[in-house]
N, CA, C and O atoms as a MOPAC input file, in Angstrom:
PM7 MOZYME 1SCF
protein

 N     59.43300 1   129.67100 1    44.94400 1
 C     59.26800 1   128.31400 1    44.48000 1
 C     59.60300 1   128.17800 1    43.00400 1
 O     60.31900 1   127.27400 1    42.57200 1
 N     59.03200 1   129.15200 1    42.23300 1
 C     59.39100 1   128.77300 1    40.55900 1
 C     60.76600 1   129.25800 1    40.35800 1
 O     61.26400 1   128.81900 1    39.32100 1
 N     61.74400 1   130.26000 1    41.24700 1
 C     62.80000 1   130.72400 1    40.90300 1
 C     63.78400 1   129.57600 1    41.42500 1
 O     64.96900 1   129.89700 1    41.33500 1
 N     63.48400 1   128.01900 1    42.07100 1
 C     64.20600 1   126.78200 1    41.87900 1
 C     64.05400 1   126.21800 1    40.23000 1
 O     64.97700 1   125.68200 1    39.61600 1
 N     63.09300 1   126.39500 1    39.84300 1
 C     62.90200 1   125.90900 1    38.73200 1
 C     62.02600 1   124.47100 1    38.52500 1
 O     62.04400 1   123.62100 1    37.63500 1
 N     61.42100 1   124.58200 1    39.50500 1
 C     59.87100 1   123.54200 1    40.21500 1
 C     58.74100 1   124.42200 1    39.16200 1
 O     58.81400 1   125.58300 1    38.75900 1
 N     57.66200 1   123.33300 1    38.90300 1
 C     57.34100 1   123.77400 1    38.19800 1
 C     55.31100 1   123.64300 1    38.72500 1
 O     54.64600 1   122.62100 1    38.55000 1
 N     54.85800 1   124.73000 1    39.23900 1
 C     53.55000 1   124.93800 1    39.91700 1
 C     52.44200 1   124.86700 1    39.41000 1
 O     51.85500 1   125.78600 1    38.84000 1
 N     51.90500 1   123.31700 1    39.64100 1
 C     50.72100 1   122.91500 1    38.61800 1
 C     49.09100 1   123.77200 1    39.23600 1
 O     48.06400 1   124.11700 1    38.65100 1
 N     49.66700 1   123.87000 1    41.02500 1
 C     48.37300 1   124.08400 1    41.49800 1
 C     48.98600 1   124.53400 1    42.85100 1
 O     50.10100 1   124.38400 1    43.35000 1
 N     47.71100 1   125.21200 1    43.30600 1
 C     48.11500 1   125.81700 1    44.69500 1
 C     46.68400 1   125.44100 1    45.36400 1
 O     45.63200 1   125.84700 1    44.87100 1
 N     46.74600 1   124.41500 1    46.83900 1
 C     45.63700 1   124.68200 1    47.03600 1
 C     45.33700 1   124.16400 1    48.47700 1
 O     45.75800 1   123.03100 1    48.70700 1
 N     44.45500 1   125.02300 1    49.82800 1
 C     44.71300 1   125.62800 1    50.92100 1
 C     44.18300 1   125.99800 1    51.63000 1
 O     43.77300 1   127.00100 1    51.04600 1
 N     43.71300 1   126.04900 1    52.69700 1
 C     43.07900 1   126.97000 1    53.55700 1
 C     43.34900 1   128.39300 1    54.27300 1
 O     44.07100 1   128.60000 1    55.24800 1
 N     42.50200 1   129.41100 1    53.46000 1
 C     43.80500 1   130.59000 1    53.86200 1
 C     42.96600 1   131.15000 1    54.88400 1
 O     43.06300 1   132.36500 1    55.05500 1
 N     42.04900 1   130.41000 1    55.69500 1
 C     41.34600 1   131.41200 1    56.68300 1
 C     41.23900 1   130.68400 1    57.80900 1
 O     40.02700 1   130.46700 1    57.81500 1
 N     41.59100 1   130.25900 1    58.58100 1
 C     41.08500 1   129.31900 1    59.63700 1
 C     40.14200 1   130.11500 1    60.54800 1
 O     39.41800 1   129.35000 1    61.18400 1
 N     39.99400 1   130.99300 1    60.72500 1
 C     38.87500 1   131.81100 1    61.34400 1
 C     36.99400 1   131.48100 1    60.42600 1
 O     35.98400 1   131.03200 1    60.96900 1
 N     37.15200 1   131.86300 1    59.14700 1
 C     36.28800 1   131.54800 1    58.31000 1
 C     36.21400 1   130.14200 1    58.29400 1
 O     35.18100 1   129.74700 1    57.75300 1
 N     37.06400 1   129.12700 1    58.76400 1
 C     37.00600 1   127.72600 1    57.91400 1
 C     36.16700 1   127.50200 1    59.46200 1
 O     35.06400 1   126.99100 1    59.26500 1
 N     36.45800 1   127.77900 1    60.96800 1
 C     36.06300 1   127.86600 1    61.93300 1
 C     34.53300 1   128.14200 1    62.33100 1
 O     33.82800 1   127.45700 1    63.07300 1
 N     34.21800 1   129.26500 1    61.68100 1
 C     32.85700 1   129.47000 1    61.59900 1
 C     32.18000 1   128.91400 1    60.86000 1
 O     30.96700 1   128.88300 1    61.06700 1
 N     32.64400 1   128.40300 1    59.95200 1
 C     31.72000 1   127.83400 1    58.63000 1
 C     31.73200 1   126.47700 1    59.46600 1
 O     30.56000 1   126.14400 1    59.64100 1
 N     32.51300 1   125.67000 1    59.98300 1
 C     32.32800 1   124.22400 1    60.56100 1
 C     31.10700 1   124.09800 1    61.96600 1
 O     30.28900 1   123.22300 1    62.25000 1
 N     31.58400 1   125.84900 1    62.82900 1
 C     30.76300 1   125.97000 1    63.69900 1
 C     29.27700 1   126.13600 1    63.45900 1
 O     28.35000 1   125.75000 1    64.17000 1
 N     29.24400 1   126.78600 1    62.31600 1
 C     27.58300 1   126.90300 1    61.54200 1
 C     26.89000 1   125.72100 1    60.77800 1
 O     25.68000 1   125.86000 1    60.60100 1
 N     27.33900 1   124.85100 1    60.41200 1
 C     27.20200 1   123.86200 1    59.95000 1
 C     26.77500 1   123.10800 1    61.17700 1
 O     26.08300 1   122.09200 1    61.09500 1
 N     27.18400 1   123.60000 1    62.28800 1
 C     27.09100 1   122.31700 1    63.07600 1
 C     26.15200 1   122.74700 1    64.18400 1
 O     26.36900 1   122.52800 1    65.37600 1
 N     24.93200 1   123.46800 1    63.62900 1
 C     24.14600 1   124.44300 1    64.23000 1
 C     24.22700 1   125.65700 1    65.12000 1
 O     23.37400 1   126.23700 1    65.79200 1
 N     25.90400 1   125.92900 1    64.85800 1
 C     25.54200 1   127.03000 1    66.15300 1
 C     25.80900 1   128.59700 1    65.20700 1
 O     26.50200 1   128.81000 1    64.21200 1
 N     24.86800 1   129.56700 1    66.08100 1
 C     24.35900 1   130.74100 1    65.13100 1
 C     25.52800 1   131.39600 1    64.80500 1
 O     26.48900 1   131.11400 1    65.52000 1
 N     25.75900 1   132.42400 1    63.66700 1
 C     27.04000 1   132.92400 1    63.80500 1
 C     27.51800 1   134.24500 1    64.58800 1
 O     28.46600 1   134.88600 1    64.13700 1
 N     27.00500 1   134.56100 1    65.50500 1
 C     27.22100 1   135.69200 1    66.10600 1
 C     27.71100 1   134.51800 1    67.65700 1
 O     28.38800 1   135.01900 1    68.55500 1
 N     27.34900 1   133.29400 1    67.73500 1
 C     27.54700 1   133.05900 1    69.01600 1
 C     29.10500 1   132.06500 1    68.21400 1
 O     29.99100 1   131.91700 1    69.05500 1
 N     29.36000 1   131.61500 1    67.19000 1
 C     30.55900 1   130.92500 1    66.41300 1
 C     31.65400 1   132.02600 1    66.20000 1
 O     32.77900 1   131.74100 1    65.78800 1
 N     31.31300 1   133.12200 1    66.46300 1
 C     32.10300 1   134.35900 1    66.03600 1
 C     32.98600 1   135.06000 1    67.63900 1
 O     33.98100 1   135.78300 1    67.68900 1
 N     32.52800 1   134.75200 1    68.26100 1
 C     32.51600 1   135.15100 1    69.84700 1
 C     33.68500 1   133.66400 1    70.00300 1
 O     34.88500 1   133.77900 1    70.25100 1
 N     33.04900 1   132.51100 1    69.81500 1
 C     33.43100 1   131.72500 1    70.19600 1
 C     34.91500 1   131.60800 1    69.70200 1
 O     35.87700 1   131.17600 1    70.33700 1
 N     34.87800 1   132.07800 1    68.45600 1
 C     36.54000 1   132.35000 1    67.74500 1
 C     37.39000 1   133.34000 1    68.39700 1
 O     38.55000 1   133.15100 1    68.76300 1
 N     36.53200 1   134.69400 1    68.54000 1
 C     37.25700 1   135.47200 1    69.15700 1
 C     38.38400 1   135.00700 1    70.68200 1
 O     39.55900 1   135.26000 1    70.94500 1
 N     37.21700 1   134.18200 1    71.45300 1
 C     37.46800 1   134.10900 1    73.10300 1
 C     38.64800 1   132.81200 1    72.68600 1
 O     39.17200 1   132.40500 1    73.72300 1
 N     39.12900 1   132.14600 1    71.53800 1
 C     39.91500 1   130.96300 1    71.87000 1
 C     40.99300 1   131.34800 1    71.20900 1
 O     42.01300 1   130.67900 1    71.05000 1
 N     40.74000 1   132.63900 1    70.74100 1
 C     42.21900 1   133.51100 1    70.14200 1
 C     42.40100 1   133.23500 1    68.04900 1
 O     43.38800 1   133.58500 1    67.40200 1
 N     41.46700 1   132.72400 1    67.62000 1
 C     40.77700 1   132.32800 1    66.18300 1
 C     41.09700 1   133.88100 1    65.24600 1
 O     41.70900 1   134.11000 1    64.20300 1
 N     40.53400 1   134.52200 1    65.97600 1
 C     40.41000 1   135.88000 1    65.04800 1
 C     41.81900 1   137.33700 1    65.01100 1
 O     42.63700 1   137.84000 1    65.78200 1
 N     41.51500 1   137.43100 1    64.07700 1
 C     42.45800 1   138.53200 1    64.31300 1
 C     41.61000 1   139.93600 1    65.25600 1
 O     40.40000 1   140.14200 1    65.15800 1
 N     42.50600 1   140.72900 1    66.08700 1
 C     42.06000 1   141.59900 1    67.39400 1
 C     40.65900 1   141.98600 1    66.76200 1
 O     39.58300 1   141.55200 1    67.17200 1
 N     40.84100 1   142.93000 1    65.62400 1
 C     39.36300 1   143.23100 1    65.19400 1
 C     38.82600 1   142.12100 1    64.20100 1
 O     39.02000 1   142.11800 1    62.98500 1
 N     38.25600 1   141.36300 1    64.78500 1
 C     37.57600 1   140.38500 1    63.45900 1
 C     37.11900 1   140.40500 1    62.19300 1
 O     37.26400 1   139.61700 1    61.25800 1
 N     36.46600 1   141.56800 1    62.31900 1
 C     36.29600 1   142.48800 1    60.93900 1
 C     37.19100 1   142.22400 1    59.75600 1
 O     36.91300 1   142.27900 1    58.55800 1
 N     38.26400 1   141.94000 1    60.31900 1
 C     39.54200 1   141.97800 1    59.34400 1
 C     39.24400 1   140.23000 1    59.13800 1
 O     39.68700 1   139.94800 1    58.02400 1
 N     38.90600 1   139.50400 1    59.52500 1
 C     39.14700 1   137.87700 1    59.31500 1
 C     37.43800 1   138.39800 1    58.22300 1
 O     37.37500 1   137.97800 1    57.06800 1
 N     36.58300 1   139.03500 1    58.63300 1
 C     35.37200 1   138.58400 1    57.74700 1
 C     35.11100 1   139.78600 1    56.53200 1
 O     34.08800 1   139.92800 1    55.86200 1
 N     36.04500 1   140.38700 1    56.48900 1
 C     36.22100 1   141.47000 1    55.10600 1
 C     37.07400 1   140.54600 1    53.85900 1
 O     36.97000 1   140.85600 1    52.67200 1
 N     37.63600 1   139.77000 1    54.17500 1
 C     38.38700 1   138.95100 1    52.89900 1
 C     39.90200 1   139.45700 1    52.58200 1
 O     40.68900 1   138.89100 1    51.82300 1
 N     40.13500 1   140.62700 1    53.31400 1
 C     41.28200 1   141.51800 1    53.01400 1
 C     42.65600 1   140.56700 1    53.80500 1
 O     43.77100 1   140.72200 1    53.30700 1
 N     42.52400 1   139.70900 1    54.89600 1
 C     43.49800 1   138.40900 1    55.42000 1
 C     43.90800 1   137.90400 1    54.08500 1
 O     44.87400 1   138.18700 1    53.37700 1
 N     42.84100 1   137.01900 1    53.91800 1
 C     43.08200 1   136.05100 1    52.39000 1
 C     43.32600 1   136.68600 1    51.70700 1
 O     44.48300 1   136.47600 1    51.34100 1
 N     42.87000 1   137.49400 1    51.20600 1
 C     43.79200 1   138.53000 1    49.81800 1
 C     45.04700 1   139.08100 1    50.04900 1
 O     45.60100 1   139.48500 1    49.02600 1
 N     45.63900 1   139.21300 1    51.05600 1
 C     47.01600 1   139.56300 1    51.48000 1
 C     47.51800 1   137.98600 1    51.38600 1
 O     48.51900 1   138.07400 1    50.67600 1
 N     47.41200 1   137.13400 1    51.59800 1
 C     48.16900 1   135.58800 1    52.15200 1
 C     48.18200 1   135.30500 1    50.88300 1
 O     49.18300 1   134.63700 1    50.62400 1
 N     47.27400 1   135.58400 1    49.61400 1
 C     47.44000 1   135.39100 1    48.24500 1
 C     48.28800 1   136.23300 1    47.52100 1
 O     48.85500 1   135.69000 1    46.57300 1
 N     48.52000 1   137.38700 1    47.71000 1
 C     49.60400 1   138.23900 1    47.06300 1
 C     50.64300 1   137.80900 1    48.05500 1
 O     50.74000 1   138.89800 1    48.62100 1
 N     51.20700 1   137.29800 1    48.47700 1
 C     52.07800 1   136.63200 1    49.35100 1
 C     52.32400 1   135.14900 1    48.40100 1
 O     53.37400 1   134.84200 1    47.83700 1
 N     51.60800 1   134.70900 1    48.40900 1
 C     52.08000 1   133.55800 1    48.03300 1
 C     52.00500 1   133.42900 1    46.49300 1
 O     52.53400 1   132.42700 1    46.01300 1
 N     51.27600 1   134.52100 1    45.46300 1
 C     51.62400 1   134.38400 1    44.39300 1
 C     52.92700 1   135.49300 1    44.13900 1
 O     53.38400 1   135.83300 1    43.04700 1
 N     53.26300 1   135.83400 1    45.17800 1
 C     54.54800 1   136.87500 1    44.55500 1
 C     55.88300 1   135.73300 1    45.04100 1
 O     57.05100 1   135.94800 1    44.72000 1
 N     55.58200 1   134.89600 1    45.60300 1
 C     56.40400 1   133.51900 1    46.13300 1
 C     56.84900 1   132.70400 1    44.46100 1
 O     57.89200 1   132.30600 1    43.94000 1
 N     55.47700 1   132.76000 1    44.09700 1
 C     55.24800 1   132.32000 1    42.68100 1
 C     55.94400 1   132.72700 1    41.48100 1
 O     55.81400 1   132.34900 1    40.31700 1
 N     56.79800 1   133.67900 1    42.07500 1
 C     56.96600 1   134.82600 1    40.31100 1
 C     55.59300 1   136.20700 1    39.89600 1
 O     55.58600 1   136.80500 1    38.82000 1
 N     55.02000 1   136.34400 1    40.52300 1
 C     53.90800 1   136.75100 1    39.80100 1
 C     53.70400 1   137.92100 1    40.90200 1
 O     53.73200 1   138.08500 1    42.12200 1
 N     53.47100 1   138.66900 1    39.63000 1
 C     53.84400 1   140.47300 1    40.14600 1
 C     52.32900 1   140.52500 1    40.19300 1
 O     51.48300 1   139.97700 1    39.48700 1
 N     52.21200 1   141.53300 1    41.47400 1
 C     50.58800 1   141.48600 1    42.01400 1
 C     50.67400 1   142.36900 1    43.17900 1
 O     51.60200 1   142.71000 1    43.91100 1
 N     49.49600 1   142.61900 1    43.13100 1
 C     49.42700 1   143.78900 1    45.04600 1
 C     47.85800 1   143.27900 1    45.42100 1
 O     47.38800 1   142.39200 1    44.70800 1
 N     47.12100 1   143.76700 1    46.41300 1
 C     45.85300 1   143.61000 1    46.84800 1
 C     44.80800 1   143.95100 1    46.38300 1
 O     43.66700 1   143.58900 1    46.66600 1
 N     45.26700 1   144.84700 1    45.46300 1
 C     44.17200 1   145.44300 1    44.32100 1
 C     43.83100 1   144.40600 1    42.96100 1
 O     42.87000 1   144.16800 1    42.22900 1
 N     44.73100 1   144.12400 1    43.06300 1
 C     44.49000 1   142.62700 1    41.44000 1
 C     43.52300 1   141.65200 1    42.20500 1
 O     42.95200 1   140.95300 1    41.36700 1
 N     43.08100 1   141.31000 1    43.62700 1
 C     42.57000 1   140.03300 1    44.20200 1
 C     41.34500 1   140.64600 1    44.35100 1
 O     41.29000 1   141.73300 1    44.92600 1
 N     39.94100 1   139.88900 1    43.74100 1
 C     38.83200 1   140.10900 1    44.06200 1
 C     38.13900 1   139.81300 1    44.72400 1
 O     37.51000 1   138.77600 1    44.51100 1
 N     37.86800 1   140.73300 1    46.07400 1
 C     37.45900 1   140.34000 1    47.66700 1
 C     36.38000 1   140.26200 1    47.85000 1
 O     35.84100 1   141.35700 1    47.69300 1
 N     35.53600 1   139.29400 1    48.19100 1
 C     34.10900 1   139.13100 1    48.41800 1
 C     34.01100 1   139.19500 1    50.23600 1
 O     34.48200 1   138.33400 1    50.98000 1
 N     33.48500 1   140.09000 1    50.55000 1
 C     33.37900 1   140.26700 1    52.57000 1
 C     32.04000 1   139.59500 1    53.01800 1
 O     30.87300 1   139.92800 1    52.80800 1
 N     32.50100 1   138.69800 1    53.60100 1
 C     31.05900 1   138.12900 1    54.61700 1
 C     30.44100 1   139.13600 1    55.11900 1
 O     29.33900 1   138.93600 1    55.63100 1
 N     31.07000 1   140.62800 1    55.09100 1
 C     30.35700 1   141.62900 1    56.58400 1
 C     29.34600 1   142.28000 1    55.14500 1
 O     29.83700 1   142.33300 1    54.01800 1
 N     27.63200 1   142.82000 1    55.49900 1
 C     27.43500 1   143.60900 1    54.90000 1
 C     27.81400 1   144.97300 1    54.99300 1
 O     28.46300 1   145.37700 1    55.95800 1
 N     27.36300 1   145.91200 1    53.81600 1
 C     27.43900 1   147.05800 1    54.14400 1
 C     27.61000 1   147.73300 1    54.87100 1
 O     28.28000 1   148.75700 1    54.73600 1
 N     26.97700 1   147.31100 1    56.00600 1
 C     26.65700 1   148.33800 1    57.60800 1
 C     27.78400 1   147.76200 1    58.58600 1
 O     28.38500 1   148.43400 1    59.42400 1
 N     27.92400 1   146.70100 1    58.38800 1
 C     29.01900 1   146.11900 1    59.23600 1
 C     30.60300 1   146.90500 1    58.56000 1
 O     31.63300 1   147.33100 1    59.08100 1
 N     30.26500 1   146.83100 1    57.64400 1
 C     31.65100 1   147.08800 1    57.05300 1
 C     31.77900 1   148.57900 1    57.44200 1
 O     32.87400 1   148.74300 1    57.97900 1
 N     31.21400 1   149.49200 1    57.38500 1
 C     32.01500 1   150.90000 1    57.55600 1
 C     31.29400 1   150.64600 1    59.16100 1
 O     31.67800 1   151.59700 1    59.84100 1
 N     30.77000 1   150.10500 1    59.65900 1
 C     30.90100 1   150.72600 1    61.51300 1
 C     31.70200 1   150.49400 1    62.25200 1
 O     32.28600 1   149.45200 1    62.55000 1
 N     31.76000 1   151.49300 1    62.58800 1
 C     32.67000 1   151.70700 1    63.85500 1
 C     32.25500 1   151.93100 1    65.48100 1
 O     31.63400 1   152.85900 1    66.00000 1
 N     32.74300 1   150.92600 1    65.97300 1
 C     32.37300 1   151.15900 1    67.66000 1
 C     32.43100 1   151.69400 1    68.61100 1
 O     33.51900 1   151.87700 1    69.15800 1
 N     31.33500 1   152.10400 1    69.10300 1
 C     30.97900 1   153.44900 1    70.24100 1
 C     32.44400 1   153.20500 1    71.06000 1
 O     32.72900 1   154.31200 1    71.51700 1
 N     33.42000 1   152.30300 1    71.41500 1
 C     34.06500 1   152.00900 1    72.32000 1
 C     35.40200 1   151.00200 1    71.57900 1
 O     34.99500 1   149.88900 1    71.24900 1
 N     36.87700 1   151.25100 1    71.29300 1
 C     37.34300 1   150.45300 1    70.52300 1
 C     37.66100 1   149.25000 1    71.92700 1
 O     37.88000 1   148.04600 1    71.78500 1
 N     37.61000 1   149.89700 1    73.03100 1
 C     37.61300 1   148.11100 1    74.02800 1
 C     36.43900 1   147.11100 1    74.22300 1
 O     36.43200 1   146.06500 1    74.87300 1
 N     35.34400 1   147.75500 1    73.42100 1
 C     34.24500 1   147.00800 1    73.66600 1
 C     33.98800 1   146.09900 1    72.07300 1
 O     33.23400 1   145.12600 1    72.05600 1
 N     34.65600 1   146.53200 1    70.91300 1
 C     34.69900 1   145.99400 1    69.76500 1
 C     34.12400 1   144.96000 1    69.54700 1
 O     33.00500 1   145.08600 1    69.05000 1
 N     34.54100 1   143.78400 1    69.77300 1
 C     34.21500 1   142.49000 1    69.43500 1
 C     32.96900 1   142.31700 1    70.06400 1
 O     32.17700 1   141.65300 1    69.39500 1
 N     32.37600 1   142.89600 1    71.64100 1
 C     31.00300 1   142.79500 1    72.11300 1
 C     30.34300 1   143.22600 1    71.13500 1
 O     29.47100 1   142.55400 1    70.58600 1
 N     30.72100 1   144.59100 1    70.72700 1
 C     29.38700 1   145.54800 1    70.11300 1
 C     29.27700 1   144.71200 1    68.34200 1
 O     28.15200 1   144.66100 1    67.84600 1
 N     30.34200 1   144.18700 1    67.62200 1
 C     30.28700 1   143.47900 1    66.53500 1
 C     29.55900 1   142.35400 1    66.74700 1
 O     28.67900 1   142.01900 1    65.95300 1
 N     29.89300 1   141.55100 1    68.00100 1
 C     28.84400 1   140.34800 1    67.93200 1
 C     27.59000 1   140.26900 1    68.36900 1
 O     26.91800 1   139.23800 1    68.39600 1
 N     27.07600 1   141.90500 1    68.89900 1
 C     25.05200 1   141.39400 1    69.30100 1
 C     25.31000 1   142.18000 1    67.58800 1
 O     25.01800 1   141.34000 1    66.73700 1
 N     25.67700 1   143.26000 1    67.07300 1
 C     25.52800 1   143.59200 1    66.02200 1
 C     25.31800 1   142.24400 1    65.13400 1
 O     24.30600 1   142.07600 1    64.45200 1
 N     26.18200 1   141.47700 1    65.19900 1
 C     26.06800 1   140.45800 1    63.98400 1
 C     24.42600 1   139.12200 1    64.39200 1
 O     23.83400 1   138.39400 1    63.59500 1
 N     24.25000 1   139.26500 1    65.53800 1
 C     23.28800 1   138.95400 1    66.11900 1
 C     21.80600 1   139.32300 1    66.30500 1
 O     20.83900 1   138.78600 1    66.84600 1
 N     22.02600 1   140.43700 1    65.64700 1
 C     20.71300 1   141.38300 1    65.63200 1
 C     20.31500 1   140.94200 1    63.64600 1
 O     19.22000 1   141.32300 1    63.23200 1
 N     21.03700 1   140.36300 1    62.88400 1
 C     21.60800 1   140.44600 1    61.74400 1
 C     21.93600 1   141.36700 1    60.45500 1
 O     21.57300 1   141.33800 1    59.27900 1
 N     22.98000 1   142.38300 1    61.38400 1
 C     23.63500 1   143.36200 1    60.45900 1
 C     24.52300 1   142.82900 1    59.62700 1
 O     25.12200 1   143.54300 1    58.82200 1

């Protein structure tokens, strides 16, 4: 975009529709382990969801679109805040076909 010679006052977007999904579904009383399922089953999430609620999506779609920009950057310059805690974040599932089950009573139990 800036290598036309347009000149980029602002950038501004929804870079998660999975997150923007749950956050509308929670808002609108429903719990997030059953809003999270519900993304998964309508095709919302990426295969392991984990990846939509670690922040590491949006931080890639931003070094994407600021290297669109002119602006030299990798995934390490973007500071990722993850919806998953701790425990969510490094586990791994007894079963990788059962994933998204065992993540959502997990997120349900509130890990």
């Amino acid at each position: 975009l800036s290598y036309t010679g347009d000149e980029i006052k602002a950038v501004e977007g929804v870079f998660s529709g999975t997150v923007t999904f749950l956050a509308s579904s929670m808002e609108n009383g429903t719990p997030f382990a059953v809003a999270l399922q519900d993304a998964y089953d309508k095709g919302f999430t990426e295969p392991d969801p984990r990846n939509d609620l670690n922040g590491m999506d949006v931080a890639r779609k931003l070094v994407i679109l600021a290297r669109e920009l002119g602006m030299e950057c990798s995934v390490e310059d973007v500071e990722v805040e993850s919806l998953l805690g701790d425990e969510l974040a490094s586990w791994e599932p007894s079963d990788r076909k059962d994933l998204v089950k065992e993540l959502v009573a997990k997120v349900g139990e509130g890990a």
